[in-house]
N, CA, C and O atoms as a Tripos MOL2 file, in Angstrom:
@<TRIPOS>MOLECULE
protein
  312   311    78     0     0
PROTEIN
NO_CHARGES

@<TRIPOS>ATOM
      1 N          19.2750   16.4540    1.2790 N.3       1 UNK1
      2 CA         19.3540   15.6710    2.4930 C.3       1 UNK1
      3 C          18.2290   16.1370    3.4150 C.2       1 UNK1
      4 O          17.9320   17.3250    3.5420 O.2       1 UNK1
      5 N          17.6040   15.1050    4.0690 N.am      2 UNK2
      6 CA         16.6650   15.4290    5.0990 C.3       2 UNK2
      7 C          16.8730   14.5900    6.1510 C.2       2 UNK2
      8 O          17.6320   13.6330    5.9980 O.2       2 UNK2
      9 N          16.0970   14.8660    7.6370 N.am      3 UNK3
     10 CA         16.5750   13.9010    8.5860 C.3       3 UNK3
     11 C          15.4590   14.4240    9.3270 C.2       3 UNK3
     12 O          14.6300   15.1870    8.8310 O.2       3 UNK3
     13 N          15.4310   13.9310   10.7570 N.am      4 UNK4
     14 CA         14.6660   14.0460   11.5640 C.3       4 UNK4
     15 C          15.3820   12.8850   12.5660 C.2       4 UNK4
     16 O          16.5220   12.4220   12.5640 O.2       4 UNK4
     17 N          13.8660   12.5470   13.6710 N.am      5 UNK5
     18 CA         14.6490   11.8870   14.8110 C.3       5 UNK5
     19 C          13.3990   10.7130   15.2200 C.2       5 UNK5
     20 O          12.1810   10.8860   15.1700 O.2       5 UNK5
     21 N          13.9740    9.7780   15.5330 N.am      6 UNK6
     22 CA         13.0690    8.5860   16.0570 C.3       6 UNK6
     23 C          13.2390    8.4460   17.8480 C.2       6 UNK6
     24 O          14.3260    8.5250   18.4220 O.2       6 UNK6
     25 N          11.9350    8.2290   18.5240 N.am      7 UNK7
     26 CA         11.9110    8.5440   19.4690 C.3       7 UNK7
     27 C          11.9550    6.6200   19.7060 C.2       7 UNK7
     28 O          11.0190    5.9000   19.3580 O.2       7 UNK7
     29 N          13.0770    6.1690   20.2710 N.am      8 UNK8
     30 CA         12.8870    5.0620   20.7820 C.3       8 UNK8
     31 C          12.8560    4.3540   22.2180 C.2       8 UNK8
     32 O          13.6970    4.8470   22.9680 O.2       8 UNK8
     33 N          12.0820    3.2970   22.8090 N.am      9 UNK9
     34 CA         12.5690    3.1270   24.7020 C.3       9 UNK9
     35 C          13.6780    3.4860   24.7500 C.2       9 UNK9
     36 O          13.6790    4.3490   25.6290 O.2       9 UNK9
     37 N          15.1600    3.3310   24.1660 N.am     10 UNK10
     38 CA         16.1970    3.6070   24.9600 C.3      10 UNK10
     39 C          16.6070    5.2120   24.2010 C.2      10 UNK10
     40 O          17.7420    5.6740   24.0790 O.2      10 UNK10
     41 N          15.6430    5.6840   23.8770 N.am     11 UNK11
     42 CA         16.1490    7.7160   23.6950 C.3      11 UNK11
     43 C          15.8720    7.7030   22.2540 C.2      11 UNK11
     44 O          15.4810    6.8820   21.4250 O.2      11 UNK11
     45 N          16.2790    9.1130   22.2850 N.am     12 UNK12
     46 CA         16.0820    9.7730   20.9480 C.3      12 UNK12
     47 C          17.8020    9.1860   20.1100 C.2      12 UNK12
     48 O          18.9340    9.0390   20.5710 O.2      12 UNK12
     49 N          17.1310    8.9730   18.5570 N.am     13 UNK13
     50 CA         18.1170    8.8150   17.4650 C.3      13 UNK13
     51 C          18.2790    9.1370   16.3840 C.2      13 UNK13
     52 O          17.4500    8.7300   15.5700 O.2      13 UNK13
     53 N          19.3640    9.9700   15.9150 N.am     14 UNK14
     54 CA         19.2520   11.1570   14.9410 C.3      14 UNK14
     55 C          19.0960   10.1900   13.7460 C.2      14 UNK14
     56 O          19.5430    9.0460   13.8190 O.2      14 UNK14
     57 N          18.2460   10.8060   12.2730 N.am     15 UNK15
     58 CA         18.6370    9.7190   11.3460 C.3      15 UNK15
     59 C          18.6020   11.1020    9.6420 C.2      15 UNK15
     60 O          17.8890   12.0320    9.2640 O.2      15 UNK15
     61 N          19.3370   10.6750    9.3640 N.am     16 UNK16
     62 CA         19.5600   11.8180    8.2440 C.3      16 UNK16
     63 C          19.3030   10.3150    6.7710 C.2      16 UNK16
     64 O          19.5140    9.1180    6.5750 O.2      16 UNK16
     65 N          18.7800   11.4320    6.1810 N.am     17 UNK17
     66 CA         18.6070   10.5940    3.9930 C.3      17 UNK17
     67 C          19.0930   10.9900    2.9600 C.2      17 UNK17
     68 O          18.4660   11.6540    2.1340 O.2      17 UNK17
     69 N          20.2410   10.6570    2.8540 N.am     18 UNK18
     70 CA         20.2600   11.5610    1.0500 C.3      18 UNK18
     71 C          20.1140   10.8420    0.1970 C.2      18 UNK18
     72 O          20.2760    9.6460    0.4380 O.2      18 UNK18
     73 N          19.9350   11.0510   -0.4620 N.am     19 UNK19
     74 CA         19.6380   10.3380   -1.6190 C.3      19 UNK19
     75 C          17.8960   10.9950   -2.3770 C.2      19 UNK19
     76 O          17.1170   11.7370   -1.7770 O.2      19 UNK19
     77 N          17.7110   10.4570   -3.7320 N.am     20 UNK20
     78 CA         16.1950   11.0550   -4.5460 C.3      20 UNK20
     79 C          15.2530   10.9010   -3.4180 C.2      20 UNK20
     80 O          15.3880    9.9620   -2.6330 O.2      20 UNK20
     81 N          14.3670   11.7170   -3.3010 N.am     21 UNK21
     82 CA         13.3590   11.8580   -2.8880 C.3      21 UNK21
     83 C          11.9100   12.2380   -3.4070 C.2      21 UNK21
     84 O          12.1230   13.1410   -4.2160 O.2      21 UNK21
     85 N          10.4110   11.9870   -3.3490 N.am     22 UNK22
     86 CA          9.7830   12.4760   -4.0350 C.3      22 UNK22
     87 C           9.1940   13.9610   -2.8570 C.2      22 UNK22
     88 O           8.7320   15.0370   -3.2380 O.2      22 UNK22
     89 N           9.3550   13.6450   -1.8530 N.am     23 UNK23
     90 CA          8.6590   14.9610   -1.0860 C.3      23 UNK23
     91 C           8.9910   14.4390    0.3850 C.2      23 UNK23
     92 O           8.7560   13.2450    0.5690 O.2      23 UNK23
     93 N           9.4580   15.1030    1.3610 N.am     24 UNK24
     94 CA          9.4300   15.4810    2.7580 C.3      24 UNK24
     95 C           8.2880   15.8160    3.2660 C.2      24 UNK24
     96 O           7.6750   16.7190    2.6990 O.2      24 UNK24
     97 N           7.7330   15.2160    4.3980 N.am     25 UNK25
     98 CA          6.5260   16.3280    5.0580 C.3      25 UNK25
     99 C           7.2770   15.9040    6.4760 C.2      25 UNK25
    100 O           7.6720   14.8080    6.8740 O.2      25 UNK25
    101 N           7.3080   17.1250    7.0290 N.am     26 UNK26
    102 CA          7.9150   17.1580    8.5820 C.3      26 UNK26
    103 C           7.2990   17.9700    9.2380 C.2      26 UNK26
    104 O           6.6000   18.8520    8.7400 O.2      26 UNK26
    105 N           7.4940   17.7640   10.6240 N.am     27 UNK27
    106 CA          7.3310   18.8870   11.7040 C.3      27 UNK27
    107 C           5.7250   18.7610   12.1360 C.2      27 UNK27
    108 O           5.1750   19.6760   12.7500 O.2      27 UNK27
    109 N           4.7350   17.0310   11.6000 N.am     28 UNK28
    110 CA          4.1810   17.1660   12.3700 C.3      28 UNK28
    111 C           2.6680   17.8200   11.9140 C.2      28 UNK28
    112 O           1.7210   18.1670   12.6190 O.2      28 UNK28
    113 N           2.9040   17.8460    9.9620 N.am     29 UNK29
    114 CA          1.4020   18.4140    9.3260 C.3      29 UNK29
    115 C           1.6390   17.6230    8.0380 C.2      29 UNK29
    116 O           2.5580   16.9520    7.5670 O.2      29 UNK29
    117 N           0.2940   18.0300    7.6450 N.am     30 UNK30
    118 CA         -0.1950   17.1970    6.3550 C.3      30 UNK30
    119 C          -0.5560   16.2960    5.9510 C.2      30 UNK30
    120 O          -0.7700   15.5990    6.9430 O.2      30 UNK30
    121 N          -0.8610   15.6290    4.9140 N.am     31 UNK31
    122 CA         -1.6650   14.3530    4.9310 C.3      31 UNK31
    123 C          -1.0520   13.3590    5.9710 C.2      31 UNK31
    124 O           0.1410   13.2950    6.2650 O.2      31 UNK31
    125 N          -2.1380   12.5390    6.5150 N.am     32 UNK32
    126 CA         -1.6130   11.2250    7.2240 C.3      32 UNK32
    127 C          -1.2460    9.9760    6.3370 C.2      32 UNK32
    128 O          -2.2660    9.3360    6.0810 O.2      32 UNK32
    129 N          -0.4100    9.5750    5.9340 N.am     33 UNK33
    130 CA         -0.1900    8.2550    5.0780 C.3      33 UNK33
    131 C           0.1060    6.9960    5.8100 C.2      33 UNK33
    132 O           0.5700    5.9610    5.3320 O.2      33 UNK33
    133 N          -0.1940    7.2110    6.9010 N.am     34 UNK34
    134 CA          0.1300    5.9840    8.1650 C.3      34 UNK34
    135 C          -1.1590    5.5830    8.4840 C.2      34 UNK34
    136 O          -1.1200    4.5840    9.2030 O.2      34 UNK34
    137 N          -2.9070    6.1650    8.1060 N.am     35 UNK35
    138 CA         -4.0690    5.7740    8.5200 C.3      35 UNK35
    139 C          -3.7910    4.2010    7.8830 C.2      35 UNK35
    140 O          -4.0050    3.2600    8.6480 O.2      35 UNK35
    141 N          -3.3770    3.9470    6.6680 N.am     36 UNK36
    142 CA         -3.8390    2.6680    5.9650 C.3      36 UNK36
    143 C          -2.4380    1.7150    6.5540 C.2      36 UNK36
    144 O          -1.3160    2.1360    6.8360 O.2      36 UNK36
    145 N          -2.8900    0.5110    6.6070 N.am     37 UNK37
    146 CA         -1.6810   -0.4780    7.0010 C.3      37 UNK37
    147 C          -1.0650   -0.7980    5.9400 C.2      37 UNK37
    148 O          -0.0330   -1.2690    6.4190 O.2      37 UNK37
    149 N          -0.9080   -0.9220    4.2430 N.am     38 UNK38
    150 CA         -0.6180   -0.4190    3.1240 C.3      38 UNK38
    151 C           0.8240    0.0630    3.2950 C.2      38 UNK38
    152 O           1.6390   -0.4200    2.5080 O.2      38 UNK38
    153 N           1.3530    1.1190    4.3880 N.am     39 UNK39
    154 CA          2.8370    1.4790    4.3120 C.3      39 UNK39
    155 C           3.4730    0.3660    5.5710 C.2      39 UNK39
    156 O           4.6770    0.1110    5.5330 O.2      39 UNK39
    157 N           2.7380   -0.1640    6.4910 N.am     40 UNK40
    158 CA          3.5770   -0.9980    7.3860 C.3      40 UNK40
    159 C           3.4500   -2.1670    7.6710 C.2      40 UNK40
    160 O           3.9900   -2.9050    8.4960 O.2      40 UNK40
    161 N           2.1210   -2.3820    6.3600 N.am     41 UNK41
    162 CA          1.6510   -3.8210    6.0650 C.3      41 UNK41
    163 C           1.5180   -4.7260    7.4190 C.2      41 UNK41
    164 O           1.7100   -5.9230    7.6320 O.2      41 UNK41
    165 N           1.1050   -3.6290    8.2440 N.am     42 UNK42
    166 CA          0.5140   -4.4390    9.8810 C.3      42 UNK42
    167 C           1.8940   -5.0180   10.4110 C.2      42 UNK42
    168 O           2.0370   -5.7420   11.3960 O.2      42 UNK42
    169 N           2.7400   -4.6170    9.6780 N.am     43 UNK43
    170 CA          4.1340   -5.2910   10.7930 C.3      43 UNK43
    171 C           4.7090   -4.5510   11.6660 C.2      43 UNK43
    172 O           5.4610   -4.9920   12.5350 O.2      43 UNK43
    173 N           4.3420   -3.1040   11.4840 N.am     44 UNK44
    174 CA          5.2500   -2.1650   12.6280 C.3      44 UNK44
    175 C           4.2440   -1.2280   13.0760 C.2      44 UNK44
    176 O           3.4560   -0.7660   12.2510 O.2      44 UNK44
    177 N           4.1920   -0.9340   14.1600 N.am     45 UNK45
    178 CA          3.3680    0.1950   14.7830 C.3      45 UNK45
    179 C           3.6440    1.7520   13.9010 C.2      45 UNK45
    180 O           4.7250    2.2660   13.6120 O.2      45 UNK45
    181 N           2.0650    2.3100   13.5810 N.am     46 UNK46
    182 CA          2.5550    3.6760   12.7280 C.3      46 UNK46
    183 C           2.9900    4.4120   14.0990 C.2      46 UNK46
    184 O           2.7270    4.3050   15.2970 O.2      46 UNK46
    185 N           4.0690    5.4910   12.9890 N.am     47 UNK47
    186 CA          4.6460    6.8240   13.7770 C.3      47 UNK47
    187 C           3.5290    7.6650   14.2010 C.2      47 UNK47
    188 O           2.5340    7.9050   13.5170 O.2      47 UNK47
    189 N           3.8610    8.2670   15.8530 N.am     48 UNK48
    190 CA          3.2240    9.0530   16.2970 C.3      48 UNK48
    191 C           2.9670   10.4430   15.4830 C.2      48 UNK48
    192 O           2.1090   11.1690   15.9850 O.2      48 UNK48
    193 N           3.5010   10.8360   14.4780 N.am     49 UNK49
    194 CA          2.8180   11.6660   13.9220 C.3      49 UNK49
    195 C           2.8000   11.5820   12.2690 C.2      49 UNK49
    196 O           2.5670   10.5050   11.7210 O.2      49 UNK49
    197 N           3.0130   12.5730   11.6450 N.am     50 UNK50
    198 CA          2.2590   12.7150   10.0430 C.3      50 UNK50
    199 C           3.6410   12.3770    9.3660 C.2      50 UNK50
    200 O           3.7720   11.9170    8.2310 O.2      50 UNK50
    201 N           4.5440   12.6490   10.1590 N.am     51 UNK51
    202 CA          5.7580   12.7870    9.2540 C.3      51 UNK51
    203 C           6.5860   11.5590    8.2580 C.2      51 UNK51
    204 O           6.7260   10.4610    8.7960 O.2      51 UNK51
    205 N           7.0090   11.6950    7.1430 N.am     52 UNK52
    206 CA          7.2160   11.2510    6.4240 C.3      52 UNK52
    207 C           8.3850   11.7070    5.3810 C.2      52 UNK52
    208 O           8.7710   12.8760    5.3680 O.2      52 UNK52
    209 N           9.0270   10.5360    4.3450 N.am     53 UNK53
    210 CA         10.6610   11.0090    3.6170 C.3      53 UNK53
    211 C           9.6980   10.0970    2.6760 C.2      53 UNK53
    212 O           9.6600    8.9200    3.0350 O.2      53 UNK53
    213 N           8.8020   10.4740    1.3750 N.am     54 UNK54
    214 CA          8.8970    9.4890    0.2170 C.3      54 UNK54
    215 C           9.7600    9.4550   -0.3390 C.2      54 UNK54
    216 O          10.2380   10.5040   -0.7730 O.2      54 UNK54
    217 N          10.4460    8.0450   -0.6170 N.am     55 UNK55
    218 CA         11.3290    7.9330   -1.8650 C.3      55 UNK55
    219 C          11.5280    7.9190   -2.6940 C.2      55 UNK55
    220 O          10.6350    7.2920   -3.2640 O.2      55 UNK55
    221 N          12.4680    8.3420   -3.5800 N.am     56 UNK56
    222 CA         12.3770    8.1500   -5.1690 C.3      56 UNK56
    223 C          12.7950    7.1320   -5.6040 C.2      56 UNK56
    224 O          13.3090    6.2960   -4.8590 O.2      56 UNK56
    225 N          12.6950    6.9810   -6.7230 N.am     57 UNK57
    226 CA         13.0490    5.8530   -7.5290 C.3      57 UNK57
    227 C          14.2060    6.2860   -8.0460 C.2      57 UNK57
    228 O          14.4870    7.4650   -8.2580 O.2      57 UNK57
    229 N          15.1080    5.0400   -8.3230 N.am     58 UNK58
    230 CA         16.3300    5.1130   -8.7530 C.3      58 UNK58
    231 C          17.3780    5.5410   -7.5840 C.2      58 UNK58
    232 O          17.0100    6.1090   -6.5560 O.2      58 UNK58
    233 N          18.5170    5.2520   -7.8230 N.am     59 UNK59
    234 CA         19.3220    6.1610   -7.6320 C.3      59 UNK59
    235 C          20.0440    5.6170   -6.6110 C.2      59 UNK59
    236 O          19.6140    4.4990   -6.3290 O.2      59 UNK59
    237 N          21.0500    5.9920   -5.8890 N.am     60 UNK60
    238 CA         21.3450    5.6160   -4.6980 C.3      60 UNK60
    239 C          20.9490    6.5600   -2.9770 C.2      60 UNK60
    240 O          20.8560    7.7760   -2.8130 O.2      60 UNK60
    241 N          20.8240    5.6640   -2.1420 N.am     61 UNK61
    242 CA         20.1110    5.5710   -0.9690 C.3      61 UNK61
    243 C          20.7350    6.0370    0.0380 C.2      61 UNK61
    244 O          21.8270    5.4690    0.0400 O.2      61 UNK61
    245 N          20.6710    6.7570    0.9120 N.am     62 UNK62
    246 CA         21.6260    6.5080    2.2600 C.3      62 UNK62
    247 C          20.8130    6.8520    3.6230 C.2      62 UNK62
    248 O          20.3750    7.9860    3.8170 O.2      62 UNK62
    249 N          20.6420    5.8080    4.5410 N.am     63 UNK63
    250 CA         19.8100    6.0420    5.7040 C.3      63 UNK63
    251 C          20.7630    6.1950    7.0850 C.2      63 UNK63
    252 O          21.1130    5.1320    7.5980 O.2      63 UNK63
    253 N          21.1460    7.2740    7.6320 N.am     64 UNK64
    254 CA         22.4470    7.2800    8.7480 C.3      64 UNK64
    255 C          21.9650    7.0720   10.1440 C.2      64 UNK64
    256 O          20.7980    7.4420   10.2710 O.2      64 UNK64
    257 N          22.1010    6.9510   10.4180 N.am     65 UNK65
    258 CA         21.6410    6.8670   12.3180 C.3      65 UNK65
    259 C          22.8690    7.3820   12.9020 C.2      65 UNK65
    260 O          23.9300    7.4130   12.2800 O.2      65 UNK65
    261 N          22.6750    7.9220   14.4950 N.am     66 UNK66
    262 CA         23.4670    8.6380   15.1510 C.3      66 UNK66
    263 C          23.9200    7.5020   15.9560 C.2      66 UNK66
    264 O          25.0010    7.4900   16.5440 O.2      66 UNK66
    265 N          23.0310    6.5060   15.9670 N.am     67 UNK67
    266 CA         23.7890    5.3200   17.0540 C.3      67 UNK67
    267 C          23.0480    3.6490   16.4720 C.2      67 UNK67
    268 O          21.9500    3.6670   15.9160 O.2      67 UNK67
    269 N          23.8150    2.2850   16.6930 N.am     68 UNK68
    270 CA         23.3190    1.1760   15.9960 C.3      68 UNK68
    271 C          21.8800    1.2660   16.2490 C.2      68 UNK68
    272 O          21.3830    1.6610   17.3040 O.2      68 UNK68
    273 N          21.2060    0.8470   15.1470 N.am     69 UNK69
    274 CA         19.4030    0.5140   15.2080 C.3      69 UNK69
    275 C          19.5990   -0.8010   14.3980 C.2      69 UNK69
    276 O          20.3160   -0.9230   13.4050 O.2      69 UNK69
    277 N          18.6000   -2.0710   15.1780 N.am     70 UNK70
    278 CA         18.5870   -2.8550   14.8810 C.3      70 UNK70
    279 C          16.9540   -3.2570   14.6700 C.2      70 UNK70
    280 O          15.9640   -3.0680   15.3770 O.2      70 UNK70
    281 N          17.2180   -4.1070   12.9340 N.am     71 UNK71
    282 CA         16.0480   -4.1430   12.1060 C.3      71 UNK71
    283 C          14.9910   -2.8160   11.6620 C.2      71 UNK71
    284 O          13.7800   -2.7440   11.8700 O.2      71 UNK71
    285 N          15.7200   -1.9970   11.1090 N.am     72 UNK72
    286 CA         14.7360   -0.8100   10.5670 C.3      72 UNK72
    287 C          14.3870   -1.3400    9.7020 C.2      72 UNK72
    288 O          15.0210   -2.0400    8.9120 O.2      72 UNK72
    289 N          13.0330   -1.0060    9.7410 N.am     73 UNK73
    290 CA         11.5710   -1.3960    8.7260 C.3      73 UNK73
    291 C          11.8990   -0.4170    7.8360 C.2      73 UNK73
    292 O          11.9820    0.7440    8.2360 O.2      73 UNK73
    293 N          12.1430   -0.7560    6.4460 N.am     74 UNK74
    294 CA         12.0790    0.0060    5.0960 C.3      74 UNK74
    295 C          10.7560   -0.5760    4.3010 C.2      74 UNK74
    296 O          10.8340   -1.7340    3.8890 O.2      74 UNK74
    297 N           9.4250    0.2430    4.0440 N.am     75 UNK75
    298 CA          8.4280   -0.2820    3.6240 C.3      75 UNK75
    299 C           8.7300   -0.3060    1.9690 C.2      75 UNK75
    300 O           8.9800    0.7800    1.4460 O.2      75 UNK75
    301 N           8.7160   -1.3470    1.2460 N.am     76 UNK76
    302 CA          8.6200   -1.5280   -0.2530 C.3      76 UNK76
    303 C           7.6510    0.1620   -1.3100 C.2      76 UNK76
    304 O           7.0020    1.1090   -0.8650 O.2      76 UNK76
    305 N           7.9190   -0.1040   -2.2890 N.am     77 UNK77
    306 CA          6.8510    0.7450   -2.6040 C.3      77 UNK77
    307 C           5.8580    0.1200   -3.1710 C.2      77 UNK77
    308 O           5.9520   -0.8910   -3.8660 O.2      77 UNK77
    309 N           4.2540    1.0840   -2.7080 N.am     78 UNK78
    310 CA          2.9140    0.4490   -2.6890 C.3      78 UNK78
    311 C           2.5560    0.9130   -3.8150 C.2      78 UNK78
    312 O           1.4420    0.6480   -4.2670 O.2      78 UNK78
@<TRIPOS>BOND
     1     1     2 1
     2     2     3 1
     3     3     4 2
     4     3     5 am
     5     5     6 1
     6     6     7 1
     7     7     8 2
     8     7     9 am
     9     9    10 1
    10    10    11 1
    11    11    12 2
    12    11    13 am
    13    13    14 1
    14    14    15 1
    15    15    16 2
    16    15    17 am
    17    17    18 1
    18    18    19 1
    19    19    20 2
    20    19    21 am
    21    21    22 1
    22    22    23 1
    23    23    24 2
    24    23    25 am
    25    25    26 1
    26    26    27 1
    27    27    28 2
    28    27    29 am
    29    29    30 1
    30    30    31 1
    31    31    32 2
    32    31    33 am
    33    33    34 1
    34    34    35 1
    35    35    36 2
    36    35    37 am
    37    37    38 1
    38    38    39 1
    39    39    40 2
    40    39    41 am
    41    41    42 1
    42    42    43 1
    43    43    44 2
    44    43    45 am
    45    45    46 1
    46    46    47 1
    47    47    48 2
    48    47    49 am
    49    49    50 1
    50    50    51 1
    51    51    52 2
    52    51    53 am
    53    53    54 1
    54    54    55 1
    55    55    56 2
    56    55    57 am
    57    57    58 1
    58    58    59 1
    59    59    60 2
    60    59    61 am
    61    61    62 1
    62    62    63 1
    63    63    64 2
    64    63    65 am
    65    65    66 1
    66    66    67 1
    67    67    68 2
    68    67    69 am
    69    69    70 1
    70    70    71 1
    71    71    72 2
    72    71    73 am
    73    73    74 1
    74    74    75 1
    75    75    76 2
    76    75    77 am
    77    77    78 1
    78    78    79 1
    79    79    80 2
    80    79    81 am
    81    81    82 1
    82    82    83 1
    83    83    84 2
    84    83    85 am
    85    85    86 1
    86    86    87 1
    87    87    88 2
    88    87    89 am
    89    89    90 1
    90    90    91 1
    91    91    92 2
    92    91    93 am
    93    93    94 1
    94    94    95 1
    95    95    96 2
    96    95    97 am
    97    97    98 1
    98    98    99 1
    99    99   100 2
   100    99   101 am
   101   101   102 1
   102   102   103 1
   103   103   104 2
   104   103   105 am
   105   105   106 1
   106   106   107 1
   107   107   108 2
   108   107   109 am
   109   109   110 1
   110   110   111 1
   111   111   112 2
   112   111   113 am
   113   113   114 1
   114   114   115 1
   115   115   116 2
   116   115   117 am
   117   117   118 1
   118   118   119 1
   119   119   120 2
   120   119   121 am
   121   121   122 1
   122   122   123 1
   123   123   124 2
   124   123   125 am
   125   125   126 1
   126   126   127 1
   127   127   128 2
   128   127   129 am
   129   129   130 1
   130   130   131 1
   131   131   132 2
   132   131   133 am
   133   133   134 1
   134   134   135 1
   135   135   136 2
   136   135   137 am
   137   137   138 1
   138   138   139 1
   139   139   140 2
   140   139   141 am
   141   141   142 1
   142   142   143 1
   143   143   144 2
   144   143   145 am
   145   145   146 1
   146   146   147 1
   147   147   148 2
   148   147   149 am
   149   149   150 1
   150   150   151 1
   151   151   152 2
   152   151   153 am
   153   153   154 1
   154   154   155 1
   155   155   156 2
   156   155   157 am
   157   157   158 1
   158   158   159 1
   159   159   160 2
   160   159   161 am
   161   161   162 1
   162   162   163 1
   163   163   164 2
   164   163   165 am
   165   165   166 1
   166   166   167 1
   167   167   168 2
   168   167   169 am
   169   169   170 1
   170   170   171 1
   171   171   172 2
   172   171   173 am
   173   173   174 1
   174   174   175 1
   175   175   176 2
   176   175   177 am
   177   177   178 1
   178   178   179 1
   179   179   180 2
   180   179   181 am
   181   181   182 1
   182   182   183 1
   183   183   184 2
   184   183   185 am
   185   185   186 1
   186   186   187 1
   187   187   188 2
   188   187   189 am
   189   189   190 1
   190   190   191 1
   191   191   192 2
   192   191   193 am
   193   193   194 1
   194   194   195 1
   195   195   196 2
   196   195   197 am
   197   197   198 1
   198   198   199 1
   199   199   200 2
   200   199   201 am
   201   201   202 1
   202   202   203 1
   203   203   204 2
   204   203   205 am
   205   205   206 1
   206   206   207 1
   207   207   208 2
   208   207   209 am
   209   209   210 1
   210   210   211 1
   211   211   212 2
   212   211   213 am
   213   213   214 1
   214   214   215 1
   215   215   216 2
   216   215   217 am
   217   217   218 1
   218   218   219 1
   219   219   220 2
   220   219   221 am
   221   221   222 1
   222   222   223 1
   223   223   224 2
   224   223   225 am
   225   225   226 1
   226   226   227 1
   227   227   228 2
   228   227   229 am
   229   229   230 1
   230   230   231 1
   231   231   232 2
   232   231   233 am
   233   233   234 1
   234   234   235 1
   235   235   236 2
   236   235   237 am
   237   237   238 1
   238   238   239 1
   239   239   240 2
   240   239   241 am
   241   241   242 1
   242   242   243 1
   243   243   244 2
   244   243   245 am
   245   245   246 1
   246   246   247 1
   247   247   248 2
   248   247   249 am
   249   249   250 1
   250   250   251 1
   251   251   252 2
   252   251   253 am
   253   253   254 1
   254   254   255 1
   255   255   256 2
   256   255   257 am
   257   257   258 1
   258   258   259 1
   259   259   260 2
   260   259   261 am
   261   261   262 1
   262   262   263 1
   263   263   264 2
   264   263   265 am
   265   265   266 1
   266   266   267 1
   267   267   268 2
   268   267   269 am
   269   269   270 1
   270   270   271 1
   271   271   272 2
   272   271   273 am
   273   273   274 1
   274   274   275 1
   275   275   276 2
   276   275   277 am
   277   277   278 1
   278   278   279 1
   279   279   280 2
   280   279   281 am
   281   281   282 1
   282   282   283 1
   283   283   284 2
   284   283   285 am
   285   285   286 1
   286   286   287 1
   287   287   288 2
   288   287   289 am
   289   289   290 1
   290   290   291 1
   291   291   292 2
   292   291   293 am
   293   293   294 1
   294   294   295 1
   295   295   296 2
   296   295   297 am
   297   297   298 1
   298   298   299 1
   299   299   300 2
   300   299   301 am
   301   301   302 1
   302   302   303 1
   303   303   304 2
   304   303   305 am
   305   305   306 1
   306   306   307 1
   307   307   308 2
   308   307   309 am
   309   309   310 1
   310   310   311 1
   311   311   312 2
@<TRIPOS>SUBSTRUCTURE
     1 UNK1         2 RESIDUE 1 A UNK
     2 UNK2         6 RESIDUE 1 A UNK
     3 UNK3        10 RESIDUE 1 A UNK
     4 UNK4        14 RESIDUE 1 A UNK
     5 UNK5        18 RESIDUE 1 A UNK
     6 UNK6        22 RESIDUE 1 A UNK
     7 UNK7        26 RESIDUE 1 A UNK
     8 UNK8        30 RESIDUE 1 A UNK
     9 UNK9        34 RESIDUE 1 A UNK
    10 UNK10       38 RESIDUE 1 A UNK
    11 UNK11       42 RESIDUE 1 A UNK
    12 UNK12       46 RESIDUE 1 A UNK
    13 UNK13       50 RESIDUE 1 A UNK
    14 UNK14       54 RESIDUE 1 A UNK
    15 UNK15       58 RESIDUE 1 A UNK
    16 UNK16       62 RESIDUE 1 A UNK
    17 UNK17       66 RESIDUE 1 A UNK
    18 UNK18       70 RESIDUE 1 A UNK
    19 UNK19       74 RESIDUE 1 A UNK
    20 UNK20       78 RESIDUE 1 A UNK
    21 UNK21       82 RESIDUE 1 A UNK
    22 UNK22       86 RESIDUE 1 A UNK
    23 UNK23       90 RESIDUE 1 A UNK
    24 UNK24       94 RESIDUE 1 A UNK
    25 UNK25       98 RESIDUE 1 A UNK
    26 UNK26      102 RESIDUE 1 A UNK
    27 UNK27      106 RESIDUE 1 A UNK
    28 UNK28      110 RESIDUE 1 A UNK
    29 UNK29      114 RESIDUE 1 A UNK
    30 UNK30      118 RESIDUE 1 A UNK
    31 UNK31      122 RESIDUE 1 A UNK
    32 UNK32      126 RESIDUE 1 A UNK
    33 UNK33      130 RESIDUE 1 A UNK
    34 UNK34      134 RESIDUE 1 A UNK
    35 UNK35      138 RESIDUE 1 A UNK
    36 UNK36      142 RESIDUE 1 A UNK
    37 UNK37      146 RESIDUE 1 A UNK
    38 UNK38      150 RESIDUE 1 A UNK
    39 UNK39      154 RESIDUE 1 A UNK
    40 UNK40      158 RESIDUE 1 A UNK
    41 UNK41      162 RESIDUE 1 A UNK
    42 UNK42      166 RESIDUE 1 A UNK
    43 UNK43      170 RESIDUE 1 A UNK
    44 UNK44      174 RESIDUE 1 A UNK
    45 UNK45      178 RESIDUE 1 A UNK
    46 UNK46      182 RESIDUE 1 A UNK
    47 UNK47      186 RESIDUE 1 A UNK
    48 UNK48      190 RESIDUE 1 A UNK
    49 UNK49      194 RESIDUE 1 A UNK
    50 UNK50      198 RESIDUE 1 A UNK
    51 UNK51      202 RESIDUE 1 A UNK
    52 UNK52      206 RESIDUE 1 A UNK
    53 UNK53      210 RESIDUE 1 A UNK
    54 UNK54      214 RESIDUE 1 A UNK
    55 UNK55      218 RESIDUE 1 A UNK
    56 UNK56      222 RESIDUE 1 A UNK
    57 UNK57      226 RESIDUE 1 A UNK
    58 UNK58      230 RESIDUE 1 A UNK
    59 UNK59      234 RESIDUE 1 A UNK
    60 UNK60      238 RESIDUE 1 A UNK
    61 UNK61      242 RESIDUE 1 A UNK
    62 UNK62      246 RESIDUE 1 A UNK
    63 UNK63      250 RESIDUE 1 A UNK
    64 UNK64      254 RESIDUE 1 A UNK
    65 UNK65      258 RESIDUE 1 A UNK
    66 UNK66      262 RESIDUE 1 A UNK
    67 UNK67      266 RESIDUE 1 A UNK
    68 UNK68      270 RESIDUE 1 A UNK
    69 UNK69      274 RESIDUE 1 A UNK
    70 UNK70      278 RESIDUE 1 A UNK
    71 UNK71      282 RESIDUE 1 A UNK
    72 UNK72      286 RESIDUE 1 A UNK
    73 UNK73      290 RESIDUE 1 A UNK
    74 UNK74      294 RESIDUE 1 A UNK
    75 UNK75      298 RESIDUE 1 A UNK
    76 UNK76      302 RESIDUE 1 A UNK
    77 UNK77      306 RESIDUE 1 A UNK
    78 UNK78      310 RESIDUE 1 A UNK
């Protein structure tokens, strides 16, 4: 399980993942994968920083939020 937090106009919102993963990068280092529009296909503004949850294939998914979020962008895989 990994999680982190989305900073939105109306506050911060906790969001936890379990499910396969291929790699975590958190806290803000490491490659940028948000330079190319490729992960948000120009529909959503990239995240203010590096951070990132790749997914794995297969398996089952779980994306939690601490409070309702309406229309989270799940990018396909590229």
């Amino acid at each position: 399980m990994v999680g982190g937090s989305i900073t939105a106009p109306s506050g911060a919102v906790e969001v936890t993942y379990s499910g396969a993963y291929s790699f975590a990068q958190l806290n803000d280092t490491g490659t940028d994968y948000w330079v190319d529009d490729g992960y948000t296909q120009g529909v959503v503004n990239r995240p203010p920083t590096v951070d990132v949850i790749a997914l794995g294939e297969g398996g089952l998914k779980t994306i939690t939020f601490s409070r309702p979020v309406t229309d989270p962008y799940v990018p396909s895989p590229v």
